[in-house]
C-alpha positions in Angstrom: -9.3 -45.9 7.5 -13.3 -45.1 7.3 -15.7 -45.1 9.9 -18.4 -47.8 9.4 -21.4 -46.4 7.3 -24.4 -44.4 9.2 -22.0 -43.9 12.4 -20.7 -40.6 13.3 -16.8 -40.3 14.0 -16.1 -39.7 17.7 -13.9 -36.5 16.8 -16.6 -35.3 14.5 -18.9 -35.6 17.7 -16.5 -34.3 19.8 -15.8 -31.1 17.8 -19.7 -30.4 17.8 -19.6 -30.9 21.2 -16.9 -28.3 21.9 -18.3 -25.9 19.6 -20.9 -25.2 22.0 -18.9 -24.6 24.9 -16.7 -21.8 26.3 -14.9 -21.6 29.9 -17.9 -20.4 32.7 -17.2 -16.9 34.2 -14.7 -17.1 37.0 -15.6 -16.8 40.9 -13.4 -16.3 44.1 -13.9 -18.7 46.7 -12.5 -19.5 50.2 -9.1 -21.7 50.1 -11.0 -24.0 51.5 -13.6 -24.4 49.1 -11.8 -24.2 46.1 -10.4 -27.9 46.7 -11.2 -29.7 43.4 -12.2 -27.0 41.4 -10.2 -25.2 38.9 -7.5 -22.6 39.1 -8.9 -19.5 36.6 -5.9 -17.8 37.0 -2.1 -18.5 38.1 -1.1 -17.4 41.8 2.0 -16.6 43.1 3.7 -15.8 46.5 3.4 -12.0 47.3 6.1 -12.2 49.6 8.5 -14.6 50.9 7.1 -16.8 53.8 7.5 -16.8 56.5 8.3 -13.3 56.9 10.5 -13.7 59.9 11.8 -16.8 61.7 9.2 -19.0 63.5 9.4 -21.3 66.5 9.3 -24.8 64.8 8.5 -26.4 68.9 7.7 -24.4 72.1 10.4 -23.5 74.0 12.4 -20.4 74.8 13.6 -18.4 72.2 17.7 -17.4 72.1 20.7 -16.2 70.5 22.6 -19.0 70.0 26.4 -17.1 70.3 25.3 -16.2 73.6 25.1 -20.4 74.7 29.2 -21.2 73.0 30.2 -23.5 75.6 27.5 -23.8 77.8 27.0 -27.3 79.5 25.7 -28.8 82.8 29.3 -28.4 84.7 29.3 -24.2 83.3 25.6 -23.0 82.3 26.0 -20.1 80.6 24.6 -17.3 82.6 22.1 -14.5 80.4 21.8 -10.8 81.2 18.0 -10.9 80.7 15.1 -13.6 81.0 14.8 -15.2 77.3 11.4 -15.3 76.1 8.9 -17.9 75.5 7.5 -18.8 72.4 5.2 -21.1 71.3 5.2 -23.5 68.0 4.7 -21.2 65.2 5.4 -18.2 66.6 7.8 -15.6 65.6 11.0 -15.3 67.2 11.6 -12.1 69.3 14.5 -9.6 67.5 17.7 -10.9 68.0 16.6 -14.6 68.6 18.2 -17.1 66.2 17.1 -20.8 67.9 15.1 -22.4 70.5 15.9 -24.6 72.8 13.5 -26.9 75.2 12.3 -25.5 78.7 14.7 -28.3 80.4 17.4 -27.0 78.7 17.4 -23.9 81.4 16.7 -22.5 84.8 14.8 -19.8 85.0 14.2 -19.7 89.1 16.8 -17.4 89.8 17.3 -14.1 89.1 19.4 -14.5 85.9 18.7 -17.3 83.8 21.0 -20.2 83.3 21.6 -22.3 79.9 22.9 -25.7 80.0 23.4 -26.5 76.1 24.8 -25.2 73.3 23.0 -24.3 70.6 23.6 -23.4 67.1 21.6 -20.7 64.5 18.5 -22.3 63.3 18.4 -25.0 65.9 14.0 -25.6 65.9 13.3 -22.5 64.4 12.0 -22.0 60.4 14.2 -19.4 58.9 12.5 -15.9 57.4 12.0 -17.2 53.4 12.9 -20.9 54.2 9.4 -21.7 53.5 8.5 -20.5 49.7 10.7 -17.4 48.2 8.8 -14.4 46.7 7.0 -15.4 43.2 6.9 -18.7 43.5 4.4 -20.2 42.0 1.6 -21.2 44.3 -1.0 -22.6 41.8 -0.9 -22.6 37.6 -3.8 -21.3 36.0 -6.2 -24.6 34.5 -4.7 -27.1 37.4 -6.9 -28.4 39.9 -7.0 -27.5 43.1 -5.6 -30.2 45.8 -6.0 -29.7 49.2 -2.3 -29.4 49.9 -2.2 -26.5 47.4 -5.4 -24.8 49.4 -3.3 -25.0 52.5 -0.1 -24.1 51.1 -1.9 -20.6 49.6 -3.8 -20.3 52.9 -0.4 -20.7 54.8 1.2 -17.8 52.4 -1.5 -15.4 53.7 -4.2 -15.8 50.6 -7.5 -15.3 51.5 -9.4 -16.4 48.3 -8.7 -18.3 45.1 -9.9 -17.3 41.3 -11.5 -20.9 40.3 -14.3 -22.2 37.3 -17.3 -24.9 38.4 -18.7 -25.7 35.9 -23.0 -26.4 36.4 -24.6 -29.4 35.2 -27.8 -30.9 35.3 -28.4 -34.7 35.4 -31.5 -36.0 34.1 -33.2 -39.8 34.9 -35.0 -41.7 37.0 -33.3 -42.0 40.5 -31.3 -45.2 40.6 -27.2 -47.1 40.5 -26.5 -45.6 37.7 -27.2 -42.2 37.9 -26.1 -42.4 41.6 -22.4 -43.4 40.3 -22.9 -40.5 37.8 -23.5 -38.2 40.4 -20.1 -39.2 42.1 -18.0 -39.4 38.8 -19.5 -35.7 38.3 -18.5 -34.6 41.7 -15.4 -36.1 41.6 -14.9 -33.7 38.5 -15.3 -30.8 40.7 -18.8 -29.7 38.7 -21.8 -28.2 41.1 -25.2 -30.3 40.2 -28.0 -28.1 39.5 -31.5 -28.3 38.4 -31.7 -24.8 35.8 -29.1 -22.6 35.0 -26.7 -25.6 33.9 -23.4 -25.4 31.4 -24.2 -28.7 30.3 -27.2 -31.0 30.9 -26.6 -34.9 30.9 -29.9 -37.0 30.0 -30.1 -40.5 30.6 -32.7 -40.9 27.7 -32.9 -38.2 25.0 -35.9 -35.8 26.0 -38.5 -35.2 23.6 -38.0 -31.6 23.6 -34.3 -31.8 22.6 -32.6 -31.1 19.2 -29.9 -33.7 18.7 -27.2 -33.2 16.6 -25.3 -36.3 16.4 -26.1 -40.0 17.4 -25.0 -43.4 16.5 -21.3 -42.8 17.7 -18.4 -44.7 16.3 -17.2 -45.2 19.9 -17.7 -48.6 21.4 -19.6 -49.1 24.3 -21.1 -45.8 23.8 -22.3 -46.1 20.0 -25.8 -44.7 21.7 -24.5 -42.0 22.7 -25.9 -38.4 21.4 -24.9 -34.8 21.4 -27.4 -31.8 20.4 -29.3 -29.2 22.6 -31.5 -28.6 25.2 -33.2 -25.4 24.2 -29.9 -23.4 24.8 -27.7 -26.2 26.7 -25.5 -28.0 25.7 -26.9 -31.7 26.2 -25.0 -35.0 25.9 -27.3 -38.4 26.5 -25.9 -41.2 28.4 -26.6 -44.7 27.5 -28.8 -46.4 30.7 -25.4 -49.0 30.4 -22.4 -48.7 32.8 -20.5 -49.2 30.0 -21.5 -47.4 27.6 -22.3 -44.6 30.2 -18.5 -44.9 31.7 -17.8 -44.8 27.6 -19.6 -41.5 27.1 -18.1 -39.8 30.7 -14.7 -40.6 29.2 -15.1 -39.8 25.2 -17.5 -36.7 25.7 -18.2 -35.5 29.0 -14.6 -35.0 30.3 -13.8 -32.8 27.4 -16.9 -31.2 27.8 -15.8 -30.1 31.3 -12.3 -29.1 30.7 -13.7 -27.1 27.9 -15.6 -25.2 30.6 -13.1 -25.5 33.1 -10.7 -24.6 31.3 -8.8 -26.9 32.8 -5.2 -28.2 31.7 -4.9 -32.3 32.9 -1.9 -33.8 34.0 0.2 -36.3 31.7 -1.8 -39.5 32.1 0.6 -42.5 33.8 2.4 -44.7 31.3 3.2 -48.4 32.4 3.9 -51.2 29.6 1.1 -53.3 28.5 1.1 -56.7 30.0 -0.6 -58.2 27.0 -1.5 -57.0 23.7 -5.0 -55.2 23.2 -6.5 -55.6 19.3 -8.4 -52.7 18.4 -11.1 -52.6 15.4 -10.1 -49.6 12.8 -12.7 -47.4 12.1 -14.3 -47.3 15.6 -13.2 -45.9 19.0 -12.9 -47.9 22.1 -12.9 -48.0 25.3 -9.7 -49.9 27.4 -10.2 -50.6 30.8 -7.2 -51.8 32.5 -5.8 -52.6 35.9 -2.4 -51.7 37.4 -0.3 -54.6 38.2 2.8 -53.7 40.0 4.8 -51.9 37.0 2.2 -52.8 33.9 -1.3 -52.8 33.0 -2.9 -55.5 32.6 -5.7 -55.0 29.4 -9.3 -56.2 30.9 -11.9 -55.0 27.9 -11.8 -53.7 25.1 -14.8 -52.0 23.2 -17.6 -54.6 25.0 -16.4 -53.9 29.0 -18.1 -56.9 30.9 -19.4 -55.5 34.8 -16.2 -57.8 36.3 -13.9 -55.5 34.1 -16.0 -52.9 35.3 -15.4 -53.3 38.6 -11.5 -54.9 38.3 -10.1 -51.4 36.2 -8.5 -48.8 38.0 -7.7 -47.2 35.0 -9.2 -45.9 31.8 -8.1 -45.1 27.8 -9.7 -44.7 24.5 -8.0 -46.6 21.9 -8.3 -44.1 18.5 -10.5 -44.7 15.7 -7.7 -45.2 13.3 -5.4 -47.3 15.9 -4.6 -51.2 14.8 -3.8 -52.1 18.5 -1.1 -51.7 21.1 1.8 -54.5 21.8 2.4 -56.4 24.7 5.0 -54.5 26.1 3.8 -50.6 24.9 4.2 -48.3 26.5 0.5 -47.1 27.3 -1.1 -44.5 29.2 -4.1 -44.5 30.4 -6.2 -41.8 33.1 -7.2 -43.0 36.7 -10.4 -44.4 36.5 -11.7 -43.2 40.3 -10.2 -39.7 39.9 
C-alpha cells in the first residue's frame, strides 16, 4: 500500500529524524537523582550483601545452641552479658539470632534466657540479600526508585545515566504546560540553549525543515528539520495532534538519545474492533477495562477520548485494522 500523494511516510520522517541524533555523553549522579533517567551502563553487585548477618528488630543478639531447651520453668543461664543490637545492625561474632529484650533478664549477674531460639530467628543472613554479580540495573533501563535504593543499599555511591536536554518553544499556556510534564515524565532536563532536541509549537522562521505534511493522523502537521544545529520537531497547537507527535516522533527521539531500551508494552485483547485507513498512520487511544482494551479513537481523538485513555498505540501505515478480540499492545499513556 502507498502513502497518499504530497504526504511524507511516518517511517520516512522518523528515519530523518533519527539520523540526526546520537546518545548524549554520559554523567554520574547521586542514587538519588538518577530516578527516571537512564542507565548508561549495566551495574552489578560488587560483593554480596549484606556482608555479615544483620539484626532484622532490636533486641539482643545470641547464639541460638546456647538457648536448646530454655523456657520460663529452666532459663537457660549465659557465661557472659549478650549484646545489644539495634535493627540493621550487624551481629557481634559468634551471634546467629536475636531475640526480644522480654525474652531475658539481664539484672543479675549472669544473664538468663527464657526461649529457645533457632539460627536465623530475626536476623538477615550474610548474602541473603543479593549474591555477588547480580545484576543491580541493565544498561538503557530506566531508573525506578526501588532500583536507586536497592544500588544505594548495596553500598553504590553514584549511577552512570543519559538526560537528554530539550528546549520547548511557545507561548505559555495548557498545552505546553502538559508538554512540559509528558517531557519530565520522560526523564529529559528542560533547557533554554544547549538542547539535544528543541520542540516548537509553531515552526520558527529561522528553521530549515525537512519534512512536513506527515502521513500520521492527528499529527499530519507535524514537521522535522533543524534549528541551526538542533535537531527540531514542531508540535501541532492540538492535544491531539500534539499527543500524536509525542508518541510518533518525540519518544523515539529520546530513546535515541537516551539510549534507552523500553519495556514490552502490555497486551490485553481488543474489546472491539479498530478500522485503520491503509496508507496513513494513526493514533489509538484506548482504555483498560478489567482484562481488555476498550478502542476510544482512532486517527481523529475527540478531547473525551483524550481524557478517558490510559493507554496509547500507533496503528502502522500499512495495517487494515485489529479484530475484536486481538491481542493488542499498546504503551501507558501517563508514563
Amino acid at each position: 500500500m502507498t502513502t497518499p500523494l504530497s504526504l511524507t511516510a511516518l517511517s520516512d520522517a522518523q528515519a530523518v529524524l533519527l539520523a540526526m541524533l546520537a546518545p548524549v555523553a554520559p554523567q554520574r549522579v547521586a542514587c538519588a537523582q538518577a530516578v527516571g533517567l537512564v542507565a548508561a551502563e549495566a551495574l552489578c553487585a560488587e560483593a554480596a550483601q549484606p556482608p555479615r548477618a544483620v539484626a532484622l528488630r532490636d533486641g539482643y543478639a545470641l547464639r541460638a545452641e546456647d538457648l536448646a531447651g530454655a523456657s520460663g520453668f529452666a532459663p537457660a543461664f549465659l557465661d557472659r552479658m549478650p549484646q545489644r543490637v539495634a535493627l540493621g545492625e550487624a551481629l557481634p561474632e559468634g551471634c546467629d539470632c536475636v531475640l526480644d529484650a522480654a525474652a531475658l533478664d539481664v539484672s543479675g549477674p549472669m544473664a538468663q534466657v527464657f526461649v529457645e531460639s533457632w539460627p536465623g530467628e530475626n536476623v538477615r543472613r550474610a548474602g541473603e540479600d543479593l549474591a555477588k554479580g547480580v545484576m543491580l540495573v541493565a544498561q538503557g533501563h530506566r531508573i525506578t526508585a526501588r532500583d536507586a535504593l536497592v544500588a544505594a543499599r548495596a553500598g553504590v555511591a553514584t549511577l552512570s545515566v543519559r538526560q537528554p536536554k530539550v528546549a520547548l518553544q511557545g507561548a505559555e499556556d495548557d498545552l505546553r504546560a502538559f508538554l512540559t510534564h509528558m517531557l519530565l515524565a520522560q526523564g529529559v532536563a528542560l533547557t533554554d540553549e544547549g538542547a539535544d532536541l528543541v520542540l516548537a509549537l509553531a515552526a520558527p522562521t529561522e528553521a530549515t525543515i525537512s519534512a512536513r505534511g506527515l502521513a500520521l493522523e492527528p499529527g499530519r502537521d507535524c514537521a522535522i528539520g533543524r534549528l541551526g544545529a538542533m535537531p527540531l520537531v514542531v508540535l501541532p497547537n492540538q492535544p491531539d495532534q500534539a499527543l500524536a507527535g509525542l508518541h510518533a516522533l518525540v519518544r523515539p527521539a529520546l530513546d535515541a538519545l537516551s539510549a534507552r531500551t523500553r519495556a514490552t508494552p502490555m497486551s490485553l485483547p481488543l474489546g472491539a474492533k479498530i478500522s485503520s485507513r491503509v496508507g496513513v498512520a494513526e493514533l489509538a487511544l484506548l482504555e483498560a477495562r478489567g482484562d481488555v482494551f476498550m478502542p476510544l479513537a482512532v486517527g481523529d481523538a475527540p478531547i473525551g477520548a483524550f481524557r478517558a485513555a490510559t493507554h496509547v498505540a500507533l496503528i502502522a501505515a500499512h495495517s487494515e485494522g485489529h479484530a475484536a478480540g486481538e491481542l493488542f499492545s499498546a504503551e501507558p499513556l501517563d508514563e
